[in-house]
Residue frames as a rotation matrix with the C-alpha (Angstrom) as fourth column:
UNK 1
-0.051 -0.744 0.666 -14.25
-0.733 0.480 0.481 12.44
-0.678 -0.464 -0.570 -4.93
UNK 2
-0.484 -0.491 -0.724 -13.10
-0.822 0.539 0.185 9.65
0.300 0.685 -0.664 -7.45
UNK 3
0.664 0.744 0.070 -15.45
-0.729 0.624 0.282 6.57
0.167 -0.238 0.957 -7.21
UNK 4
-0.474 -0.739 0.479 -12.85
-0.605 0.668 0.434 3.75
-0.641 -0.084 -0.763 -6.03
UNK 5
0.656 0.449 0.607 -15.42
0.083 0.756 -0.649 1.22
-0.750 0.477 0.459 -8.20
UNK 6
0.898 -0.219 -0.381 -13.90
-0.440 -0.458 -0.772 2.95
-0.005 0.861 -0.508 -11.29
UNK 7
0.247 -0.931 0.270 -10.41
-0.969 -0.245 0.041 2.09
0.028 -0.271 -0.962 -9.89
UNK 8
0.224 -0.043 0.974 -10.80
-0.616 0.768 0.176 -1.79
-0.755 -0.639 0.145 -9.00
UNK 9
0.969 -0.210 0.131 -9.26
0.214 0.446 -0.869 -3.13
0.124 0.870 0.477 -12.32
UNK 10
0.390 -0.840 0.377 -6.37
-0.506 -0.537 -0.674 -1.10
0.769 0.072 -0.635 -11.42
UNK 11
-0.204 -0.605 0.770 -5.84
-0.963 0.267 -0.045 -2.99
-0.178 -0.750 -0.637 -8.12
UNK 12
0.567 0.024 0.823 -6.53
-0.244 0.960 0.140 -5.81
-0.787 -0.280 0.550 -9.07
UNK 13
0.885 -0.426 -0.190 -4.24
-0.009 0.392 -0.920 -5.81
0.466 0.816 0.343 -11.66
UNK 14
0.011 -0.805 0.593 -1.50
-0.716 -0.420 -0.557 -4.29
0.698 -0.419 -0.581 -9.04
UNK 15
0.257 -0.153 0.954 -2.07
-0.779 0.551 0.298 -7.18
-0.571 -0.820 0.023 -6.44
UNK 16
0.959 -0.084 0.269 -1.71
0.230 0.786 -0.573 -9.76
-0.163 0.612 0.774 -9.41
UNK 17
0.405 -0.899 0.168 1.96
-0.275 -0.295 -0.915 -7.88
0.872 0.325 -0.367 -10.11
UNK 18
0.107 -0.432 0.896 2.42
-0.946 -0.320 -0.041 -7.84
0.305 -0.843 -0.443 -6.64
UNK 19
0.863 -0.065 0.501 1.98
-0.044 0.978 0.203 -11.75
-0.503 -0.197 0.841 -6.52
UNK 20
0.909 -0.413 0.056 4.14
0.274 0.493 -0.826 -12.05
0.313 0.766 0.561 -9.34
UNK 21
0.514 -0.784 0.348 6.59
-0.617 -0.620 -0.485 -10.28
0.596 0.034 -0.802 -7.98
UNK 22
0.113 -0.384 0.916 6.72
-0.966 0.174 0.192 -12.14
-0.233 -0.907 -0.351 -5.04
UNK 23
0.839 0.382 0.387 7.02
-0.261 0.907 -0.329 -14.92
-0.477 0.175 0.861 -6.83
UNK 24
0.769 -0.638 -0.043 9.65
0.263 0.378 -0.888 -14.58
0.583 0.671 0.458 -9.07
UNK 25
0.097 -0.743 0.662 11.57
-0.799 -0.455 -0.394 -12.81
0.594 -0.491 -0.637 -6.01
UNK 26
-0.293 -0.307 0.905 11.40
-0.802 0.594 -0.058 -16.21
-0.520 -0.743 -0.421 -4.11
UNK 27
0.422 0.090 -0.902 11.12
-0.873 0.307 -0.378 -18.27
0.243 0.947 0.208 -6.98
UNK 28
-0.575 -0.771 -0.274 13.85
-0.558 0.614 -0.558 -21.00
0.598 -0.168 -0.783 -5.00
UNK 29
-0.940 -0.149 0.308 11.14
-0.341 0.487 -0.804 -21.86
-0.031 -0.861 -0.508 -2.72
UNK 30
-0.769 0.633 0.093 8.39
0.633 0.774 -0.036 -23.96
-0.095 0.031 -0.995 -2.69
UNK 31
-0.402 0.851 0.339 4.95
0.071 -0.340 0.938 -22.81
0.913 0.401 0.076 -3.37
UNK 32
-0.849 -0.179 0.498 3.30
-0.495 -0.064 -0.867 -21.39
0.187 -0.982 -0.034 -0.06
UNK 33
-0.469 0.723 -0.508 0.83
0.657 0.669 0.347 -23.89
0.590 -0.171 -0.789 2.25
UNK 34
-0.950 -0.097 -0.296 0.60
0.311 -0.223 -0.924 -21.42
0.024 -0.970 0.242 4.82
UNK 35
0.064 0.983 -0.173 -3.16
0.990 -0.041 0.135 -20.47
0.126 -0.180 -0.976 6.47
UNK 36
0.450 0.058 0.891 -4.22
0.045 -0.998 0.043 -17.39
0.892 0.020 -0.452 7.38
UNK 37
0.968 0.076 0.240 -2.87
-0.251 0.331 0.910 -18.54
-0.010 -0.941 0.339 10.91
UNK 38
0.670 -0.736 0.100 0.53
0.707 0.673 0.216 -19.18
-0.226 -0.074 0.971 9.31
UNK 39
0.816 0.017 0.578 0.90
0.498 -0.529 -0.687 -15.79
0.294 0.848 -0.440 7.79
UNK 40
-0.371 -0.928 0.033 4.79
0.835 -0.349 -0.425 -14.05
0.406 -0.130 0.904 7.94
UNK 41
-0.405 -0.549 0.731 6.30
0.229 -0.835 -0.500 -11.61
0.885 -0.035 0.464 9.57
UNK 42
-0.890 -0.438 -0.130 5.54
0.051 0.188 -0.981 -10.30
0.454 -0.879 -0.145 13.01
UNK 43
-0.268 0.909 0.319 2.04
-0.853 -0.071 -0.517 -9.66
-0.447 -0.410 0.795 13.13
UNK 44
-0.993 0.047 0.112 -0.86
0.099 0.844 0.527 -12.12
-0.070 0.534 -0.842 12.24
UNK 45
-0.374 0.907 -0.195 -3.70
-0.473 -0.367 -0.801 -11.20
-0.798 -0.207 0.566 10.52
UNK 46
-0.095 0.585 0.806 -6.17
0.250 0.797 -0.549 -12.63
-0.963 0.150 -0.222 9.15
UNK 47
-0.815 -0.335 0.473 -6.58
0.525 -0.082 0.847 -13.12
-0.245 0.939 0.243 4.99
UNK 48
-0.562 0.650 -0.512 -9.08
-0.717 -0.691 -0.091 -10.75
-0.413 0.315 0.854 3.31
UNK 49
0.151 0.736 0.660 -12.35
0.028 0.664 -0.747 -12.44
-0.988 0.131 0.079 2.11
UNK 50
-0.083 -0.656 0.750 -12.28
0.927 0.226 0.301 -13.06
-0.367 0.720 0.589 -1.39
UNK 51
0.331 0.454 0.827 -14.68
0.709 -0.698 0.100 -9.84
0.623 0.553 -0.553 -2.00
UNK 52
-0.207 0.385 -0.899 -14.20
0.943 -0.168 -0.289 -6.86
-0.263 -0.907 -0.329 -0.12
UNK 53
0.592 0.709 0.384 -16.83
0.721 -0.679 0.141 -3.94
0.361 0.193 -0.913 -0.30
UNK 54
-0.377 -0.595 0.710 -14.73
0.233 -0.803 -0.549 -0.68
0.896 -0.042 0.441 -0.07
UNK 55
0.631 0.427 0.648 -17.92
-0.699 -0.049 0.713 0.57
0.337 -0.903 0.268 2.89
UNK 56
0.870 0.483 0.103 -16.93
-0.356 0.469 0.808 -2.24
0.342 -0.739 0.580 4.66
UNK 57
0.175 -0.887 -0.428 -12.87
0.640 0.433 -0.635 -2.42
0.748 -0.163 0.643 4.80
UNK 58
0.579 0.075 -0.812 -11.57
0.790 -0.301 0.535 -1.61
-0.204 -0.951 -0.233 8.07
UNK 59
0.512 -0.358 0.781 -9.68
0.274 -0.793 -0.544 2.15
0.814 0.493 -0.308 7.67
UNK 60
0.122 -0.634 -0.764 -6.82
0.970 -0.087 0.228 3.35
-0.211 -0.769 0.604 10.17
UNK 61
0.959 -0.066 0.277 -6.07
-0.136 -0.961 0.241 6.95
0.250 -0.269 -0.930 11.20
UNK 62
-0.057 -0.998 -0.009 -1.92
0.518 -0.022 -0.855 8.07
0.854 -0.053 0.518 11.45
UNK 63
0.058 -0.078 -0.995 -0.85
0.990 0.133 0.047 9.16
0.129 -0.988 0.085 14.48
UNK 64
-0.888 -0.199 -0.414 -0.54
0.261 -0.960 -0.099 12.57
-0.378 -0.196 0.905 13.79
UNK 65
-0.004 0.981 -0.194 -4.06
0.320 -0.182 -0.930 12.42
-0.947 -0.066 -0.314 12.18
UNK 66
-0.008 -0.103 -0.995 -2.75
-0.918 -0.393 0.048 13.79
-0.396 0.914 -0.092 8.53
UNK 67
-0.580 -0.310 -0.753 -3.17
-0.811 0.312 0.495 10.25
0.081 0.898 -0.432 7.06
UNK 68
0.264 0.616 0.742 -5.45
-0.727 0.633 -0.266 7.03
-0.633 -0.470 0.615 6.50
UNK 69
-0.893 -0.178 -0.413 -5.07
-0.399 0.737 0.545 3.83
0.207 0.652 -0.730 4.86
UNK 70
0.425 0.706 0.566 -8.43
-0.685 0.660 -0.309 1.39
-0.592 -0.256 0.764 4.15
UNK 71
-0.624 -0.695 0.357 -7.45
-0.544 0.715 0.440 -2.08
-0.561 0.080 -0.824 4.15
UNK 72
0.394 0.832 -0.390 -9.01
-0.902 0.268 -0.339 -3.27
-0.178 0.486 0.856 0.95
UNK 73
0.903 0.210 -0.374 -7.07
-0.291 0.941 -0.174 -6.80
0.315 0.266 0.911 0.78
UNK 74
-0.224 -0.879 0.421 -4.57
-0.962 0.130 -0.239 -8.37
0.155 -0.458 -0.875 2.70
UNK 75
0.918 -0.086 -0.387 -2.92
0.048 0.993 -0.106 -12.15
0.393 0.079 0.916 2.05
UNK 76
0.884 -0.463 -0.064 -0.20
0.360 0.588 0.724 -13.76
-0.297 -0.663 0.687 2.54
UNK 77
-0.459 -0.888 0.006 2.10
0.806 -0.414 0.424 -12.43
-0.374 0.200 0.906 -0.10
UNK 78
-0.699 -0.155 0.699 0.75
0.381 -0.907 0.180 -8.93
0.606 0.392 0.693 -1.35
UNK 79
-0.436 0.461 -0.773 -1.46
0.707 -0.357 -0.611 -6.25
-0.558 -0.813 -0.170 0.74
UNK 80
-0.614 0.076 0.786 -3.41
0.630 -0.553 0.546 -3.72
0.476 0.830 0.291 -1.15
UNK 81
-0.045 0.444 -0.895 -4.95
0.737 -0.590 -0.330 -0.07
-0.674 -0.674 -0.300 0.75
UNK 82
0.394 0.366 0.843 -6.61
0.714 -0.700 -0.029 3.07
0.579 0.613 -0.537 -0.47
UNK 83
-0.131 -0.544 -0.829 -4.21
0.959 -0.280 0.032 5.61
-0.250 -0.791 0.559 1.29
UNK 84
0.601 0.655 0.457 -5.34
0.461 -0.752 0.471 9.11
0.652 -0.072 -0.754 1.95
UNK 85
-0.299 -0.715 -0.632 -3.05
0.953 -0.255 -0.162 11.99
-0.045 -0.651 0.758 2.97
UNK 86
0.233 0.344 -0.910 -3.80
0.591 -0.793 -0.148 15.40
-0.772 -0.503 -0.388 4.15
UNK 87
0.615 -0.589 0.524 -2.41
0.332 -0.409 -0.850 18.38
0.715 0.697 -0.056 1.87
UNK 88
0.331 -0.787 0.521 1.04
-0.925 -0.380 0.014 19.46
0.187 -0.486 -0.853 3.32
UNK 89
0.824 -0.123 0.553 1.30
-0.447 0.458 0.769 16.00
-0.348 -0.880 0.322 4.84
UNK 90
-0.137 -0.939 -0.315 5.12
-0.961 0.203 -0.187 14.37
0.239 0.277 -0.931 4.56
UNK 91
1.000 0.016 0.002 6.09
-0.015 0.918 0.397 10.54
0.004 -0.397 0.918 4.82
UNK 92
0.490 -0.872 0.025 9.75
-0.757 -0.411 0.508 10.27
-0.432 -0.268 -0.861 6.13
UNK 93
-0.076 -0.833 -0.549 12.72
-0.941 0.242 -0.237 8.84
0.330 0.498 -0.802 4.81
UNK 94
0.276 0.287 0.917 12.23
-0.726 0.687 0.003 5.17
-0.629 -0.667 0.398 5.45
UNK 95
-0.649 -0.239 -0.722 12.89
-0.691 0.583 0.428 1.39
0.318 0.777 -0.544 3.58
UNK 96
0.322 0.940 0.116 10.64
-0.916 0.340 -0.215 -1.22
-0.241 -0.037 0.970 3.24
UNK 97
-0.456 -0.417 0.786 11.89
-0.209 0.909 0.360 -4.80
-0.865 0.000 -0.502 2.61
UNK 98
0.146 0.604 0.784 9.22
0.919 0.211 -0.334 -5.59
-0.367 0.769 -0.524 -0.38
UNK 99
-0.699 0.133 0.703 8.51
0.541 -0.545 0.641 -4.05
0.468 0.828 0.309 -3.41
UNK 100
-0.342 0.516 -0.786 5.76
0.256 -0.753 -0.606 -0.87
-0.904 -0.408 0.126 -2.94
UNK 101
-0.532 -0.030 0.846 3.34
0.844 -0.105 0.527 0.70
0.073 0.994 0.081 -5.57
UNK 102
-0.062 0.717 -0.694 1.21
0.379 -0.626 -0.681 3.49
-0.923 -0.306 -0.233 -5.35
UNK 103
-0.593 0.268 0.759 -0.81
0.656 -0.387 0.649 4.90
0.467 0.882 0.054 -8.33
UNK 104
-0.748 0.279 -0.602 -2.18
0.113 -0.840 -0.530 8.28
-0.654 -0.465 0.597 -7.44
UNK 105
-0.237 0.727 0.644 -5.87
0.965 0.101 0.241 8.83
0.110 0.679 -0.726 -8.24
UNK 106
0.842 0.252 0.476 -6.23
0.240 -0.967 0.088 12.45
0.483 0.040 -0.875 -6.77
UNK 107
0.735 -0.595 -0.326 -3.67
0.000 -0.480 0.877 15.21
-0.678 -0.645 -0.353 -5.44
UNK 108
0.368 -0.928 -0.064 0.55
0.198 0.145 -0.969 15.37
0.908 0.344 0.237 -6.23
UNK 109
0.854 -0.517 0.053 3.27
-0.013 0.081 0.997 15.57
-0.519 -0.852 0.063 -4.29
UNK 110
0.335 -0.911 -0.240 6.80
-0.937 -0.294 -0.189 14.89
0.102 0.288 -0.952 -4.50
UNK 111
0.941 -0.227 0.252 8.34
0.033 0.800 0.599 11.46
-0.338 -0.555 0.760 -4.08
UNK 112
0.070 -0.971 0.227 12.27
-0.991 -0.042 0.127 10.34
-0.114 -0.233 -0.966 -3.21
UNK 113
0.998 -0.064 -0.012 12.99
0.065 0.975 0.211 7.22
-0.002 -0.212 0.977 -4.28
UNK 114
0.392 -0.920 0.024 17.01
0.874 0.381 0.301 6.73
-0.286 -0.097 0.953 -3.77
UNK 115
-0.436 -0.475 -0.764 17.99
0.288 -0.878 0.382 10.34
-0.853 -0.053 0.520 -4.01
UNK 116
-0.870 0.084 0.485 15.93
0.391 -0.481 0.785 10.87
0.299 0.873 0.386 -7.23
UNK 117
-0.472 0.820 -0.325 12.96
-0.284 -0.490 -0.824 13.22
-0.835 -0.297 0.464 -7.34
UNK 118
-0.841 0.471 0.266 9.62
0.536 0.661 0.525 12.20
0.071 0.585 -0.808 -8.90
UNK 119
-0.731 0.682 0.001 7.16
-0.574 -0.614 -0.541 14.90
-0.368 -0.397 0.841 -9.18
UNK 120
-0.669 0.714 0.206 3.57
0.529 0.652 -0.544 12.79
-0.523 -0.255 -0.813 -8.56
UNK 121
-0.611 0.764 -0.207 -0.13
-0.790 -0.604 0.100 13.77
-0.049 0.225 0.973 -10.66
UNK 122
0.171 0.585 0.792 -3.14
-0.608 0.696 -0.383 11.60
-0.775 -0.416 0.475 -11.06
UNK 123
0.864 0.102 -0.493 -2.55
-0.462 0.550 -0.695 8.96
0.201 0.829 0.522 -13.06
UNK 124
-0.078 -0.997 -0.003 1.35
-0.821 0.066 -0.566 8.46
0.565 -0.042 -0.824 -12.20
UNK 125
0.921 0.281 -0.271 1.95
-0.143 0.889 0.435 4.88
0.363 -0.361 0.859 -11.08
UNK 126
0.059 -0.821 0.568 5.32
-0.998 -0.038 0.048 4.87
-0.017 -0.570 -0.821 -8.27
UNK 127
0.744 -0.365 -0.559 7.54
0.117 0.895 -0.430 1.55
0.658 0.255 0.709 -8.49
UNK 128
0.652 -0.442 0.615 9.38
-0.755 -0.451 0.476 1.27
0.067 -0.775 -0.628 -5.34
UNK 129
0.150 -0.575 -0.804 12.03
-0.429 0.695 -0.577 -1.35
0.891 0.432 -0.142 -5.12
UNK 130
0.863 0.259 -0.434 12.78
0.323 0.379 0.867 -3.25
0.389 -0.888 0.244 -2.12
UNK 131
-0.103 -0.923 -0.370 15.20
0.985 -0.146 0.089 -1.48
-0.136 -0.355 0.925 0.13
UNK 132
-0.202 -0.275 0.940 14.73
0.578 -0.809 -0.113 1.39
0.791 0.520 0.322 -1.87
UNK 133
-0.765 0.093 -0.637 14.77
0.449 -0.632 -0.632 4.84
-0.461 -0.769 0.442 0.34
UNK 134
-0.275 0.572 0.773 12.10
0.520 -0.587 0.620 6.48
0.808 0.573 -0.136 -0.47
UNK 135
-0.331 0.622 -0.709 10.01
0.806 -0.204 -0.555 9.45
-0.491 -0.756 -0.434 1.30
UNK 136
-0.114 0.883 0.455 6.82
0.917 -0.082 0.390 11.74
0.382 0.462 -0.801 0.15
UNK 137
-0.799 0.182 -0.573 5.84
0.033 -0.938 -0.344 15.60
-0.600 -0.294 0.744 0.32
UNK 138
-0.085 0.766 0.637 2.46
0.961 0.231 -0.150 15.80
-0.262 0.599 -0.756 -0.60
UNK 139
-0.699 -0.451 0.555 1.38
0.583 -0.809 0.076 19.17
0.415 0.377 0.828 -2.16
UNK 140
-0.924 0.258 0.283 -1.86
-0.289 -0.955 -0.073 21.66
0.252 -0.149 0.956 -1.80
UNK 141
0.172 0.967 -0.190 -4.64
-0.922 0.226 0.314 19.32
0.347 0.121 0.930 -1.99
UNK 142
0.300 0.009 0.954 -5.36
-0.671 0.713 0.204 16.09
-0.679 -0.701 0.220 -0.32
UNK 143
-0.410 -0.538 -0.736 -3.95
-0.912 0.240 0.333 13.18
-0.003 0.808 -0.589 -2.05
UNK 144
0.432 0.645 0.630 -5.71
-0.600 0.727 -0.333 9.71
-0.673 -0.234 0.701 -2.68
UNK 145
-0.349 -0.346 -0.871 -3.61
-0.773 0.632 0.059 6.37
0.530 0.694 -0.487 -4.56
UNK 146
0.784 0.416 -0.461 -3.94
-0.380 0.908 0.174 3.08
0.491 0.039 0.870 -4.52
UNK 147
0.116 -0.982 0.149 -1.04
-0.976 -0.140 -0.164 1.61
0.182 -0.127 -0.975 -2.57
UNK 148
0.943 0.332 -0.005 0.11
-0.280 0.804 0.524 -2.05
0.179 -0.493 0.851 -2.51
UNK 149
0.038 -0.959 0.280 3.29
-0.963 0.040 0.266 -3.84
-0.266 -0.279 -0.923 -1.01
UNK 150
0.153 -0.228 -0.961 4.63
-0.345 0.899 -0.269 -7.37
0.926 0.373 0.059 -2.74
UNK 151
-0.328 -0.279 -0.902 4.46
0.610 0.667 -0.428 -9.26
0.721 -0.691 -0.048 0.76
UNK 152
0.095 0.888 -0.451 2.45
0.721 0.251 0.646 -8.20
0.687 -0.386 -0.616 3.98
UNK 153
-0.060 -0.366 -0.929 5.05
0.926 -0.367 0.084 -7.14
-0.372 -0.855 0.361 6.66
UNK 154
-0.815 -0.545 -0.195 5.65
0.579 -0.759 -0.299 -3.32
0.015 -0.356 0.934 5.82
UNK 155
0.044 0.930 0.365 1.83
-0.216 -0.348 0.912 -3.02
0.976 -0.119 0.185 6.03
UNK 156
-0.141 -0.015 -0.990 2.42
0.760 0.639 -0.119 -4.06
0.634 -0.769 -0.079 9.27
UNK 157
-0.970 -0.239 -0.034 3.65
0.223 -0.834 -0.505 -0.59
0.093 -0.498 0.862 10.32
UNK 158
-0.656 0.705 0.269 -0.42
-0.267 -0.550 0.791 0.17
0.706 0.448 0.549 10.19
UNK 159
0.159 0.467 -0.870 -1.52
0.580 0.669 0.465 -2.01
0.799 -0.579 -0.165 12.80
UNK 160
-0.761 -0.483 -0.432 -0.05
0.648 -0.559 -0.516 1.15
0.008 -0.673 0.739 15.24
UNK 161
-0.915 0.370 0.161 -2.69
-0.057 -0.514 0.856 3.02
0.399 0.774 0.492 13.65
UNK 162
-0.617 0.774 -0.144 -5.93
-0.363 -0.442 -0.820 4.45
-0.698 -0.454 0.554 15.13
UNK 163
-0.733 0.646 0.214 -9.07
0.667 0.618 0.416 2.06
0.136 0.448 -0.884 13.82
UNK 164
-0.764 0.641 0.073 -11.88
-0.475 -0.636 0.608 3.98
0.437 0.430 0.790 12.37
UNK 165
-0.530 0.722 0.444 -15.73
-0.008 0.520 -0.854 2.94
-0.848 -0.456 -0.270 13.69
């Protein structure tokens, strides 16, 4: 399996885009004050410490069991998760309000973004737009990417999710 250590330049370069993004997408509005206690959208959770140890981020189970996400950092405006999908497993058609990345460190797959096809290998870094439709056919082998969203809420959808012990 792929040492995430190796990998943690990559996100941390992808949560720094993911700021920027959200930045220059809301660019009209003040600079945020907000606490962890102030954080958007319908849930509220709490901000990631500044460090967090991969062992020690909290990891969720999909409802059908064919998928996991560990939450390796979550703020106010970007979220960043190691996301882990079965082989065979599918993500449906869906839209997301925020931007989305995912850089694939093991596996492939297929991905839909707006009616185009995007065949996925390691290395391949995915640029979702906000809005954009997108949905995922993974292939023979389990897949593992990095996956962050410019702004918290459509990490929300994880909080449904079966917590790991």
């Amino acid at each position: 399996m792929v040492q995430l250590r190796r990998h943690l330049p990559i996100a941390a370069a992808f949560v720094l885009g993911a700021c920027a993004a959200t930045a220059v997408q809301s660019s009209a509005s003040p600079p945020s004050t907000a606490s962890s206690n102030d954080a958007p959208g319908p849930a509220k959770h709490e901000i990631s410490p500044p460090v967090t140890m991969a062992e020690q981020a909290e990891t969720r189970v999909s409802p059908n069991g064919k998928a996991r996400v560990t939450i390796l950092a979550r703020g106010i405006n970007a979220f960043v998760a190691k996301l882990e999908m079965e082989a065979g497993a599918a993500v449906p058609e869906h839209r997301d309000a925020t931007e989305e990345y995912i850089h694939v460190l093991e596996g492939s797959g297929t991905m839909m973004i707006d009616d185009q096809e995007h065949a996925l290998a390691p290395g391949a870094t995915v640029y979702m737009p906000a809005n954009a439709t997108v949905s995922f056919q993974n292939g023979d082998s389990p897949l593992v990417g990095l996956q962050v969203f410019a702004g918290p809420e459509p990490a929300d959808k994880y909080d449904a999710w079966t917590p790991l012990p």
